[in-house]
LOBA-362382 format. One record per residue (C-alpha): residue in three letters; z negated, x negated, y. Coordinates in steps of 0.25 Angstrom, whole numbers, plus 2048, in hexadecimal, padded with zeros to 3 digits. Each point is the difference from the previous one (the first is absolute). Layout:
BEGIN
<pt><resn>ALA</resn><zz>Z</zz><xx>X</xx><yy>Y</yy></pt>
...
// end
This chain:
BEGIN
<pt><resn>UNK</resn><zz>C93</zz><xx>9A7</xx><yy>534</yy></pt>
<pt><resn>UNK</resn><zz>7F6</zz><xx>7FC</xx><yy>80D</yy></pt>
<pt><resn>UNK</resn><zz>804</zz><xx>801</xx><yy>80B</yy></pt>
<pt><resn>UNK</resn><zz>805</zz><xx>7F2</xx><yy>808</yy></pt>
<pt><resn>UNK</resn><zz>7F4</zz><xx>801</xx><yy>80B</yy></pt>
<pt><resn>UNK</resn><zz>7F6</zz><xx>802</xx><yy>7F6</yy></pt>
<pt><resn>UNK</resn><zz>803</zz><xx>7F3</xx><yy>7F7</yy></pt>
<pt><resn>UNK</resn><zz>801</zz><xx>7F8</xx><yy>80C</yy></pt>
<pt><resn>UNK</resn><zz>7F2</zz><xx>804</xx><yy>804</yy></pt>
<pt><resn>UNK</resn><zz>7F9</zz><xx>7FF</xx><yy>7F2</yy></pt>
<pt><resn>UNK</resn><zz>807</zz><xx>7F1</xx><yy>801</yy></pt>
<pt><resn>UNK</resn><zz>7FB</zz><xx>7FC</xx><yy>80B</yy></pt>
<pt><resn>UNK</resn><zz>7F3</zz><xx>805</xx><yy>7FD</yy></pt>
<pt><resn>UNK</resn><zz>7FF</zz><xx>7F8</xx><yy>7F4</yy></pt>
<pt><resn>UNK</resn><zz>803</zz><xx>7F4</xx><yy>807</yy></pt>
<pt><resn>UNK</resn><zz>7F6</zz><xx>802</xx><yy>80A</yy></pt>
<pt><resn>UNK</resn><zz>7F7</zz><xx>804</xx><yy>7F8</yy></pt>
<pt><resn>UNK</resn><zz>803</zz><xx>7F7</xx><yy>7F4</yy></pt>
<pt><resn>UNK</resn><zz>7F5</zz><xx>7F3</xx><yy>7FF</yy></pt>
<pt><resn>UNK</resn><zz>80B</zz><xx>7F8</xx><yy>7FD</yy></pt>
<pt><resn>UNK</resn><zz>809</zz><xx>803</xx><yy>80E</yy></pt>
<pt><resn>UNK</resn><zz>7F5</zz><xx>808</xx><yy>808</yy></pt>
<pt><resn>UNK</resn><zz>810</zz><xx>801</xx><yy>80A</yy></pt>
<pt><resn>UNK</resn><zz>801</zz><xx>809</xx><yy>80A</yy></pt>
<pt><resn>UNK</resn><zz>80E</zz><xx>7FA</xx><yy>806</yy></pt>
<pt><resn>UNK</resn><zz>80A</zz><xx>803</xx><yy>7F9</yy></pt>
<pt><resn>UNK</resn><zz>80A</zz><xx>809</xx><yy>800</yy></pt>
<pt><resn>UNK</resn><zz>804</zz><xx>80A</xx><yy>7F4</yy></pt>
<pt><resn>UNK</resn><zz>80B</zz><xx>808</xx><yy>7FF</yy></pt>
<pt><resn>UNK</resn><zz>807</zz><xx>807</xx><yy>7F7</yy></pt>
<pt><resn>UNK</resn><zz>80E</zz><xx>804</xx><yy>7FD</yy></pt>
<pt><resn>UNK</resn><zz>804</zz><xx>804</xx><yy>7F2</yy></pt>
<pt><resn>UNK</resn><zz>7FD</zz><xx>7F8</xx><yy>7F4</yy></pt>
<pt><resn>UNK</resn><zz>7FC</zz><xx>7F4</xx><yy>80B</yy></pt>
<pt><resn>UNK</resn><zz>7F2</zz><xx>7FD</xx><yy>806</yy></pt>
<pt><resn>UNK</resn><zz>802</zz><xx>7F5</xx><yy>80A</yy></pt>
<pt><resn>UNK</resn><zz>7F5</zz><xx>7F8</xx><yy>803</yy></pt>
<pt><resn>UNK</resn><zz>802</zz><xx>7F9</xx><yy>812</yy></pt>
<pt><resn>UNK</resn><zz>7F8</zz><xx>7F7</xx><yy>808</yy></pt>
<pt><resn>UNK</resn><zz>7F9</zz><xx>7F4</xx><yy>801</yy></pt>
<pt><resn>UNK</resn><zz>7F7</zz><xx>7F8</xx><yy>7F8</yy></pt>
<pt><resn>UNK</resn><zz>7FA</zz><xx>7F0</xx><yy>7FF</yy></pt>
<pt><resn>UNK</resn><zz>804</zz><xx>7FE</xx><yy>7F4</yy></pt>
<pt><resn>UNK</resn><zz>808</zz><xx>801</xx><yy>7F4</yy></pt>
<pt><resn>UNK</resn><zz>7F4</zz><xx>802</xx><yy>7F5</yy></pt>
<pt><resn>UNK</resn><zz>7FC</zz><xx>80D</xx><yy>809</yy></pt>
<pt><resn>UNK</resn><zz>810</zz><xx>805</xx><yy>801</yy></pt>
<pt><resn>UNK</resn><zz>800</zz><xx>800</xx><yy>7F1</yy></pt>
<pt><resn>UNK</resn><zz>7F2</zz><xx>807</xx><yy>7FE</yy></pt>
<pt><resn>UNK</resn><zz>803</zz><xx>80C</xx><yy>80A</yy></pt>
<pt><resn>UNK</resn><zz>80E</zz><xx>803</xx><yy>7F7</yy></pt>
<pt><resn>UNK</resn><zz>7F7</zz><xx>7FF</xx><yy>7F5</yy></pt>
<pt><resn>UNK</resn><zz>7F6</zz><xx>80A</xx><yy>808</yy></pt>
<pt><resn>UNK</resn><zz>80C</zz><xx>809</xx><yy>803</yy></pt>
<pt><resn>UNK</resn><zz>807</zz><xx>802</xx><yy>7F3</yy></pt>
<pt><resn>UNK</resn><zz>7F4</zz><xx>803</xx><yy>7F8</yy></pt>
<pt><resn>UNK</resn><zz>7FB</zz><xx>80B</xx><yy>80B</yy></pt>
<pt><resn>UNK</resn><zz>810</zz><xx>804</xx><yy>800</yy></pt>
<pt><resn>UNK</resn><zz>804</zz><xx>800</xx><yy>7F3</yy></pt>
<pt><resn>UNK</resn><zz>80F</zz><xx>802</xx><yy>7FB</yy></pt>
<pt><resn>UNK</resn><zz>804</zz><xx>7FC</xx><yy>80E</yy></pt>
<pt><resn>UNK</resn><zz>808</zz><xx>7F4</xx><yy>802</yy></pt>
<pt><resn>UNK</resn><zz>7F8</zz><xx>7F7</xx><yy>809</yy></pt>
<pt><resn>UNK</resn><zz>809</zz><xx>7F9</xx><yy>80B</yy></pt>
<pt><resn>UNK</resn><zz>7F8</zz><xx>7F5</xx><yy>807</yy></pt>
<pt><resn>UNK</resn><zz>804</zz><xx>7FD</xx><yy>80D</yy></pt>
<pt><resn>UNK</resn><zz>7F4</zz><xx>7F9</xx><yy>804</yy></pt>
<pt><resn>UNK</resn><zz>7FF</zz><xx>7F4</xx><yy>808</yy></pt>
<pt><resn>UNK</resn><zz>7F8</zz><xx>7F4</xx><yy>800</yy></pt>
<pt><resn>UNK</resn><zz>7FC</zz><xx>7FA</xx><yy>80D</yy></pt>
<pt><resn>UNK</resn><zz>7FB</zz><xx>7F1</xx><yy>803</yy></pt>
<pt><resn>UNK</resn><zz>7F4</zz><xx>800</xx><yy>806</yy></pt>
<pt><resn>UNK</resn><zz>7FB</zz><xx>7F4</xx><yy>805</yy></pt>
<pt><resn>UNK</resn><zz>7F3</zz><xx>7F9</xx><yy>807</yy></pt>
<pt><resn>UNK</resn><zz>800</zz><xx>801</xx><yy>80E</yy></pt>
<pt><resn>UNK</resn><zz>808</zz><xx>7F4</xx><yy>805</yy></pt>
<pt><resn>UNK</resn><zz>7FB</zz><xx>7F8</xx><yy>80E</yy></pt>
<pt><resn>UNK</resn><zz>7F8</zz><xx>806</xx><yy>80A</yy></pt>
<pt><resn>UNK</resn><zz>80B</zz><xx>803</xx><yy>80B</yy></pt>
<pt><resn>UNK</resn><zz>7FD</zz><xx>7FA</xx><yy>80D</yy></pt>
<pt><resn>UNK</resn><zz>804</zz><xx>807</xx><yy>80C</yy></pt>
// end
């Protein structure tokens, strides 16, 4: 079996380099059987496609995707000071 460090790193290599993803922050870490996808993204469409993106660079691992989707807004009113 590879090594933990190793599976992480080809991961996250595929999600940066992958057209789909092109993602250099998340996190990837390995611990048995579990691949755990962390950090943030702007929407739930792209939280799904780097799982996606994972588990076909890692496969017979149990992708866990802790992933999180962050609001992000337009810039409200110009604060006066």
């Amino acid at each position: 079996m590879e090594a933990p460090q190793y599976v992480a790193a080809r991961v996250q290599r595929a999600l940066a380099e992958d057209e789909r993803t092109n993602e250099l922050g998340i996190k990837v870490d390995v611990k048995g059987e579990q691949l755990f996808l962390r950090g943030q993204v702007t929407g739930t469409e792209r939280r799904l496609l780097i799982a996606d993106v994972a588990r076909e660079a890692a496969p017979g691992l149990t992708v866990r995707n802790e992933i999180s989707v962050i609001d992000v807004r337009e810039p409200g009113e110009e604060e006066q000071l």
